[in-house]
Phi, psi and omega in degrees: 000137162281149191297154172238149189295160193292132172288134173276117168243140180289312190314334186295314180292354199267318215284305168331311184218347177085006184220129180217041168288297191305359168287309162353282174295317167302302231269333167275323209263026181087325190284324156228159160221162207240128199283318169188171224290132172088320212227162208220139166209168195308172180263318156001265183271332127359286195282350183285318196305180171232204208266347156267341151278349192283323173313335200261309150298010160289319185279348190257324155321325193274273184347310175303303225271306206281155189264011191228125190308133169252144205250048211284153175222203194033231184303329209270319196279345185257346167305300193302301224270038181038052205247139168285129185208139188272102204298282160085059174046037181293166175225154193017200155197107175232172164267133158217143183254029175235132186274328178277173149105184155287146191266328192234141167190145164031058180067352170252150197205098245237122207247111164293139157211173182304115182287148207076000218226341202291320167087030193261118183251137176253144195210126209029040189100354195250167234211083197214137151322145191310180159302330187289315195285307193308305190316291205298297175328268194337293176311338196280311204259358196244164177282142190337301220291354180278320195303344200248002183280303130028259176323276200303352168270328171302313185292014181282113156297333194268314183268021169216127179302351181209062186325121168236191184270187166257354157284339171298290201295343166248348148257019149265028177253277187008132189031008202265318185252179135325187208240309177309315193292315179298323158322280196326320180283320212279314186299312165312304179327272168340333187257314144000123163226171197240034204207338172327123167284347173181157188294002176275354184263329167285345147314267161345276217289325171292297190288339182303298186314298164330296169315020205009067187238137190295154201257124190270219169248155212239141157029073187257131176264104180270145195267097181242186172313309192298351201086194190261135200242165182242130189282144173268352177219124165222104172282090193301350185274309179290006216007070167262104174282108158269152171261172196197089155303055178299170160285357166295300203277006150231048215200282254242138167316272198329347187247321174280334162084028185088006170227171213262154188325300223279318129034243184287339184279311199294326159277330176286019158252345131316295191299325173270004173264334196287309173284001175275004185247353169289311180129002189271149163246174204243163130209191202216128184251130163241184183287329163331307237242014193258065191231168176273329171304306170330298174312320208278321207268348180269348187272327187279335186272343177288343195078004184296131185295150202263172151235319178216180134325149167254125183326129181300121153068027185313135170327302190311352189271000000 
């Protein structure tokens, strides 16, 4: 993971020198920008981030700034415990067990629970719900196909180190939620798979489902020239292989392993010529293509088999 860059806090320049105008003055002026009252970080090294570290310094912004230890949860707690999740502009995420006052202020957005009941563990210093709760909350508050991105990274063995079950993640419902909510969970939970290769596919592989399209089989072993390539999508009655372009596998050390973008494109154009000579055909999905009208029309032109219509105005949409 990359370092993310250091927070400028005004209170620190207050203490230092008694003057924190000039954050001020950098932040009209381009050099920095300011993330929420006090805190700062380069303009720079800002525009470099994608959209989940800039989200992961917002939460650590929040920390600085508020004044009582905070108890982050959901998106903001699985940000800390490096759990993947599809942000869509979310915001702080915290526990609070006092029931008067506003509950959302000053970008947090603050979940009453039961005192004792909060599930807290510390993990680099921050004060966050366990893995189990943070997941099931998120599935508790988001539309499926965000819910199952989650799920499925806990139930990973290879991309997550400390792999649970899906009975551990459904005894962890129990009494915890509504009735709607506890559906709404037990269903993602239930859909949760442990072999998903990255969270765009497990997005992809939930709307497809949504979408009412058969759910196909995940990191299916096709027999090629190259020897056995692993699919991240294979529907068998149609013999169709989908693919998942994330921006991991040409970005992220772990996934290129020591060779450069350019690579990693030139063998996966191998590696997909080799299963088109099995007699199979391929086609390919990026995060472009996950909005749902968009999916629906790339899936009906791939041939991936229907199971049903898919419902007018489904939440994922």
């Amino acid at each position: 993971m990359r370092r993310l860059p250091k927070l400028i806090l005004a209170k620190d320049l207050t203490m230092l020198r008694g003057d924190a105008r000039p954050l001020s003055v950098d932040a009209r002026a381009g050099k920095l920008v300011r993330i929420r009252h006090g805190v700062y970080v380069d303009a720079r090294q800002w525009q470099k981030l994608e959209s989940w570290e800039r989200y992961a310094l917002n939460v650590e912004a929040a920390a600085e700034c508020l004044a009582a230890p905070t108890i982050f949860s959901h998106h903001s707690a699985a940000s800390i415990h490096g759990i993947p999740t599809i942000l869509r502009q979310q915001p702080v995420h915290a526990l609070t067990t006092y029931a008067g006052g506003g509950r959302s202020r000053a970008g947090v957005r603050r979940h009453l629970v039961v005192e004792g009941s909060e599930q807290v563990q510390e993990v680099n210093g921050f004060l966050v719900t366990d893995r189990v709760r943070t997941v099931l909350d998120i599935a508790a508050s988001v539309p499926f196909a965000e819910a199952v991105v989650p799920v499925d990274f806990l139930l990973n063995r290879n991309r997550n180190s400390q792999p649970v079950t899906k009975e551990q993640l459904l005894d962890g419902i129990k009494g915890t939620y509504s009735k709607a909510a506890d559906r709404r969970v037990t269903a993602a939970v239930e859909f949760g798979a442990g072999d998903s290769g990255s969270p765009g596919e497990s997005y992809a592989r939930a709307l497809i489902h949504v979408l009412g399209f058969e759910v196909p089989l995940l990191q299916y072993a096709v027999k090629t020239m190259r020897g056995t390539v692993y699919t991240d999508y294979y529907w068998k009655s149609v013999g169709l292989v989908g693919e998942f372009d994330g921006r991991e596998k040409y970005m992220k050390p772990e996934y290129l392993k020591g060779r450069t973008p350019s690579q990693v494109v030139i063998e996966e154009k191998a590696r997909e010529d080799a299963i088109r000579a099995t007699g199979r055909r391929v086609f390919r999905l990026v995060w472009s293509d996950l909005s749902v009208s968009k999916l629906e029309r790339a899936l009906e032109a791939a041939g991936v088999p229907r199971r049903r219509r898919a419902s007018a105005g489904h939440p994922n949409s």
